[in-house]
N, C-alpha and C positions, 0 to 999 in steps of 0.2 A: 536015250534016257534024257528026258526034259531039267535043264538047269533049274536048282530051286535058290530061290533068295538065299543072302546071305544073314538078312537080320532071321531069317523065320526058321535058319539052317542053326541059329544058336540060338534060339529060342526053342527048337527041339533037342539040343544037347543040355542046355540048364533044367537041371536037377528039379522035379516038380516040387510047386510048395506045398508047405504043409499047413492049412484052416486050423488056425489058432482062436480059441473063443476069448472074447473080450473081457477085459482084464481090469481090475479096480484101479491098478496103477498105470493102463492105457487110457482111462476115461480121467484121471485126473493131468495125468502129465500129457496125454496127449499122443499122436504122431509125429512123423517126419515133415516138413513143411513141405515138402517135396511129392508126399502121398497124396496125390489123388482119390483115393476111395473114397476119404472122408469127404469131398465134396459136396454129393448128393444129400448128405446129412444136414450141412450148412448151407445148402441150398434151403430144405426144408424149412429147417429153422429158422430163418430169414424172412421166409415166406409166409409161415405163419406170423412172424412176429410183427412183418408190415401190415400182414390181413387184422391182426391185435390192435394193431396202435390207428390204422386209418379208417376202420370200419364203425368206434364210434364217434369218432371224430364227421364220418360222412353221416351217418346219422344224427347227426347234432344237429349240422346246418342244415339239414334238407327239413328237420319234424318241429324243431324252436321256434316258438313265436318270437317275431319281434319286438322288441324291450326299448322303450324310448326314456331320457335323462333331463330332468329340467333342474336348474341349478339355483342357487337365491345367495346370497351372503347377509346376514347381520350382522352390524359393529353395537358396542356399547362404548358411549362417550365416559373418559375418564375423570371429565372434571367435575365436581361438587358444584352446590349452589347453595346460596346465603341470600335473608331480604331479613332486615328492621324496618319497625314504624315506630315512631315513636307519637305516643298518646298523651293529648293536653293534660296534662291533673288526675293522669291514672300512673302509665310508666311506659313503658317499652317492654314490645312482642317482637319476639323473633323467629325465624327457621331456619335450618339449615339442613342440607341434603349431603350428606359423605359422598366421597366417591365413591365407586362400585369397587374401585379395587384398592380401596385403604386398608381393608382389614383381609388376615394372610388365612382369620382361620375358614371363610367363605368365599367363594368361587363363582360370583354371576353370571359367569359364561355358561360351569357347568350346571349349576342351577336352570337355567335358562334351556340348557342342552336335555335336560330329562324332562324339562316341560313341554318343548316339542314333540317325545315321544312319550310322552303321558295317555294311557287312553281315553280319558276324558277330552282332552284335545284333538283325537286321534276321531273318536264319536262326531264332536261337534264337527270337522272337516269333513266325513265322510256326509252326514246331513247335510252339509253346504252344495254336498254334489249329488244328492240322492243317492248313494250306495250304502251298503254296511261295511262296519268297518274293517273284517276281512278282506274283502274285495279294494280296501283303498289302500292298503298298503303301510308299511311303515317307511318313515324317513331314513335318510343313511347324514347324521350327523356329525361334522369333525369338526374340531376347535384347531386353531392353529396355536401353537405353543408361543409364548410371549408377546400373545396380542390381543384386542378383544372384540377380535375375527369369528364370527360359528357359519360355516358353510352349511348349507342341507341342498339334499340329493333327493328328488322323489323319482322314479318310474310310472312308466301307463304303458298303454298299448300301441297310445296316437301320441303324434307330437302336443295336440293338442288335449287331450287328458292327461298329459304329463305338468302341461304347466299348467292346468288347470286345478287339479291334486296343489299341485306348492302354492297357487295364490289361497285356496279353501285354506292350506294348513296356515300359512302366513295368517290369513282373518281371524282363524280360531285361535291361532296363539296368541296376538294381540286381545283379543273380547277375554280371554282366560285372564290375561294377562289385567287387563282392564277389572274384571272380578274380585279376583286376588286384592289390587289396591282399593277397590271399593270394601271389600269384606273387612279387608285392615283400616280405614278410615272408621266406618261403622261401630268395630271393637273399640276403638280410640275414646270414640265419641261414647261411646254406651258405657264406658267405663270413667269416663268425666264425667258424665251426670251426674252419679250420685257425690262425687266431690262439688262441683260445681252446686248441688241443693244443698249440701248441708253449709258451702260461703253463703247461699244465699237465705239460709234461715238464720245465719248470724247477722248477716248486715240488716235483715226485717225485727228481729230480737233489740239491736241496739237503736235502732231508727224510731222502734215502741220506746224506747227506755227515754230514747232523747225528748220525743212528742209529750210525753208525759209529764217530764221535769220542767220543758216549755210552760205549757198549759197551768201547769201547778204553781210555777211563778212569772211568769210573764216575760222569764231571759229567753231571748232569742238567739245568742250565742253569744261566745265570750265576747266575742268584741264589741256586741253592745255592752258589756260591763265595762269595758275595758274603757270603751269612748263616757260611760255616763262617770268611772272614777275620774279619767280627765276633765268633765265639765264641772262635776263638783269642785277637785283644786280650782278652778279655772277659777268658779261661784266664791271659792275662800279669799282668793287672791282679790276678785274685785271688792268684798266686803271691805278686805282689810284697808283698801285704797280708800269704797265710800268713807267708812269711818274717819280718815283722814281728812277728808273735804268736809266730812260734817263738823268733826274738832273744830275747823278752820272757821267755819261760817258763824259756828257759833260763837267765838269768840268776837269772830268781828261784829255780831249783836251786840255783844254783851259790852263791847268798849263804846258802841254809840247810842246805847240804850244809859250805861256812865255819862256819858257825853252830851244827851240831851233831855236827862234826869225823865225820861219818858218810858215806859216799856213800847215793845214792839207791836202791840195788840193795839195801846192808847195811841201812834205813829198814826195806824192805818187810819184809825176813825178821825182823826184830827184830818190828815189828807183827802177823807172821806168829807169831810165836813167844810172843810176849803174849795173843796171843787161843787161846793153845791151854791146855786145861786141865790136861791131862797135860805140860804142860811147864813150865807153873807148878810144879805139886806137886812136879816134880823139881827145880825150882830151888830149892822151900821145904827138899827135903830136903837138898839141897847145901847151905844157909844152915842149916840145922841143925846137919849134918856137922860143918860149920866152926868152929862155936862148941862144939860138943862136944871138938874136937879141942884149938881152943884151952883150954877148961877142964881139959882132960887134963894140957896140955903146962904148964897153970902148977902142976899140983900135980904131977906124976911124971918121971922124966928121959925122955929119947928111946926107950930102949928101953924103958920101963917096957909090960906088955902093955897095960894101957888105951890108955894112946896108939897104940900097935901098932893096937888096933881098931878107934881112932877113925880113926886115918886110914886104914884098910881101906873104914870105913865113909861114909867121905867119898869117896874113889875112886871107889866104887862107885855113890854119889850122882851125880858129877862122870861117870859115863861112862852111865851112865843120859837125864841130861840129854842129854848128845850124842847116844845113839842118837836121841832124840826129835826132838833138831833135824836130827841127818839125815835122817830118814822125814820133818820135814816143809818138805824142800829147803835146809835151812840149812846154813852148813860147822859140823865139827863144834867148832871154835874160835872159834863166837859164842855164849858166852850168854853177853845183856844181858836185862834186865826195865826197860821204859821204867816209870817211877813216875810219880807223878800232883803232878811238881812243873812242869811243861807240857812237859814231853818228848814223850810220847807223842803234844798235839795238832800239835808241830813238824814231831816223825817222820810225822804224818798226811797233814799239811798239805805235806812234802818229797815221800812217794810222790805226792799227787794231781797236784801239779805237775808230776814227772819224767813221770805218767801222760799228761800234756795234752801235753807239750812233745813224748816217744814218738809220740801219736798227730799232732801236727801235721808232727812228722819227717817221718814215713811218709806224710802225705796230701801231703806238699811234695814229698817224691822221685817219687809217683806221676802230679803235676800236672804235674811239671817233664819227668817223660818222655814222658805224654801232650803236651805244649806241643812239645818237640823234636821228636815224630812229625808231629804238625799243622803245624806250621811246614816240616818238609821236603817234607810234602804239598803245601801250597798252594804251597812255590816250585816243584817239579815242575808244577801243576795252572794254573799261574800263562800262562802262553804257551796253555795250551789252553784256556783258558779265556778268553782273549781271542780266539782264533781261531773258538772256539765262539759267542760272542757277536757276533765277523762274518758267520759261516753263519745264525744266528738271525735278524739283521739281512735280510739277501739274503733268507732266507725268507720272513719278513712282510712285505717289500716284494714278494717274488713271488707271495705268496699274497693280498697285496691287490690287485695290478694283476689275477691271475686271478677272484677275488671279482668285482671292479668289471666284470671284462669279463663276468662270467655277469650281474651285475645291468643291465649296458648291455643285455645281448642279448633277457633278459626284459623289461624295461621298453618297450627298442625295442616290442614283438609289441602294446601296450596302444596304440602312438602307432599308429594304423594308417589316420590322416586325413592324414600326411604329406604322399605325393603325390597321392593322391585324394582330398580334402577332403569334408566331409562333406557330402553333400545332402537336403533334406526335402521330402516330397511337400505341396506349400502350396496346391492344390486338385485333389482327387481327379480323374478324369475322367469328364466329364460326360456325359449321355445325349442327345441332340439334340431339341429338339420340331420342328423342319420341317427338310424340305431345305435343303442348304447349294448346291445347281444341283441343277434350273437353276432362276435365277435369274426370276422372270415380270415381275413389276415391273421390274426391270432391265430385262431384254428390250427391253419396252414401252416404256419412257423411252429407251432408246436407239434406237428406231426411229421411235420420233416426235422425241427431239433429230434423227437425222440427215435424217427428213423436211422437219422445219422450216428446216434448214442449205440441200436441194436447192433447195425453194421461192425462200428469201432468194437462192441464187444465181440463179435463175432469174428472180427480179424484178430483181435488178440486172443480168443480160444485156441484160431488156426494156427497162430504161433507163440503157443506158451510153452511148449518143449525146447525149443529152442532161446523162449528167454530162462526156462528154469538151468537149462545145461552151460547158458551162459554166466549166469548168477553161479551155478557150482561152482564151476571151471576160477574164476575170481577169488572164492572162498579157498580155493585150495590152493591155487597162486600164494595164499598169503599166508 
């Protein structure tokens, strides 16, 4: 009789088992960790669930096309800007540009950030590269928090339509950008003209009014009033001085006109008459005459004919001299002979005076009627000339408010960071060296993380009776 094993010797003595069917409370709590049958089940399970996790993971990479990444940064500068001029005999224009980030309830970043993926901007970049704008894609935009950092992201197919995509969109967002401030300068503008016409039909209304009041009396503005009230004082003051010189002159007439029992008229012709030589020699022949006559008349009677022809002879002397002083303006009943006992410097020194005191007469009567003319000029000229000096007024205030609003309007056109603040390109965009997806590493790391996750679940299936009888075991310990 052949020796039979001893394991197979009780494994024919142990009692057959009995196929028990599976149980709600075996599929939650589990087996023995020790059971083997359940194996094959977590084998399966396993195996499906690696065929799950790497099957589209292998179909990802092997059917994706690849995705290329070109990068670009913009900054916006935080500081403001400011410029004055200041304008001869108008006033002072100013600008000034805020900074972008002075006010909390606007955000130029993110303003800025929807205008890159605006699709008007989005249009104008894909034309820049002949596609449409599906085909070009949209940007991937991120601001960085506390700065005035905007990154963008585009994709393409080539390293080179990647970055080619981000410089089209960089041009279109500038020329947009560029739009935008012309459209706001334009509104600026279109909305100052009609203020800017109606300054300027004031300042042409007062400039009529001024032309007019000109013309109508001949003030060309106040300060010709102003210089002709000065000349007229000026015109009074001197009168008042001539008058004084003339006082003076005449008097000193009048004491040597007393003085040489002569008036100042009878002075001149008498020196008139001295300085002539043909009227001497007639007055020598009349002082001749005379003493002829007288020597006659002591030696002969009245009728004797000497005397007879002396005094023929003196007559004739005597009307001689008259003719003379009449030809040279004198009556014919003055002749005198000033002698050289100082008569004649008296009589000199009477005409040059009567001569000074004549001519300041005459410049006093002509000052005095100029002065009366002046003087009734400016009280006429006096109300328009304050009236004119109001319109003057009005004027320069309406010609400076218009001024100011032309230099407000040009200076505006320089400020042109106002609403749209400025922006600068702070790295060009860049050219990609590898694909941006798909991603292989990645991939891979995440199919072995979620491999590793199925397993780990998988081994704590195999032994979750054993942690729930341990978890019991503890609650009833205590």
């Amino acid at each position: 009789m052949p020796l039979i094993p001893s394991f197979l010797l009780a494994e024919s003595l142990r009692p057959p088992r009995r196929r028990t069917r599976p149980s709600l409370r075996r599929a939650l709590v589990g087996g023995s960790a020790t059971d083997r049958s359940r194996l094959p089940r977590y084998v399966w399970i396993a195996a499906l669930g690696v065929a799950g996790i790497w099957a589209p993971i292998t179909g990802y990479l092997k059917t994706a096309a690849p995705s290329y990444s070109s990068h670009m940064s913009l900054i916006l500068p935080g500081s403001g800007a400011s410029a004055s001029v200041n304008l001869a005999d108008i006033g002072q224009a100013s600008s000034y540009a805020n900074s972008a980030f002075s006010s909390n309830a606007i955000s130029p970043t993110e303003t800025y950030k929807r205008l890159l993926a605006a699709d008007r901007v989005l249009r104008d970049a894909a034309r820049r590269l002949g596609t449409s704008a599906p085909a070009f894609g949209k940007p991937q935009v991120e601001l960085v928090d506390q700065t005035a950092f905007i990154h963008i992201k585009m994709t393409g197919p080539s390293p080179e339509a990647a970055q080619l995509r981000n410089a089209a969109l960089l041009e279109a967002f500038f020329a947009e950008i560029d739009r935008l401030r012309g459209d706001e300068l334009d509104n600026r503008q279109e909305g100052g003209l009609a203020a800017m016409s109606e300054y300027q039909g004031s300042v042409a209304a007062t400039r009529a009014k001024i032309d007019a009041l000109q013309q109508e009396t001949g003030l060309r503005s106040v300060e010709q009033f102003n210089r002709d009230v000065l000349e007229t004082e000026a015109l009074s003051a001197r009168i008042e001085k001539l008058r004084a010189e003339h006082a003076r002159k005449a008097a000193s007439v009048t004491a040597l006109e007393t003085k040489l029992g002569t008036e100042a008229a009878s002075a001149a012709v008498i020196l008139r008459l001295n300085n002539d030589a043909t009227y001497l020699a007639a007055l020598e022949a009349v002082a001749q005459s005379a003493a002829d006559l007288a020597e006659m008349r002591s030696r002969y009677g009245l009728r004797h004919p000497d005397v007879v022809k002396a005094q023929a002879a003196l007559g004739a002397a005597q009307s001689s001299a008259r003719r003379r002083a009449e030809m040279l303006g004198a009556p014919g009943t003055v002749l005198e002979r000033a002698l050289g006992n100082g008569r004649g410097a008296l009589l000199t020194e009477l005409v040059r005076h009567e001569a000074d005191r004549a001519g300041l007469a005459a410049e006093l009567a002509k000052l005095e009627a100029q002065y009366q003319l002046q003087s009734d000029r400016l009280d006429r000229l006096a109300p328009l000339a304050a009236r004119l000096e109001d319109l003057q007024r009005d004027f320069s205030v309406a010609e400076a408010v218009f001024a100011s609003a032309i230099a407000r309007s040009q200076s505006s056109k320089t400020d042109i960071f106002a609403s749209y603040p400025l922006v600068q390109v702070l790295e060009d965009p860049t050219r990609p060296d590898g694909p941006s997806s798909p991603r292989k590493k990645l991939a891979i790391a995440a199919g072995v993380a979620a491999s590793l996750l199925l397993l780990m679940a998988l081994a704590m299936g195999w032994l979750r009776r054993t942690f729930i009888e341990s978890l019991l075991a503890k609650g009833q310990g205590k």
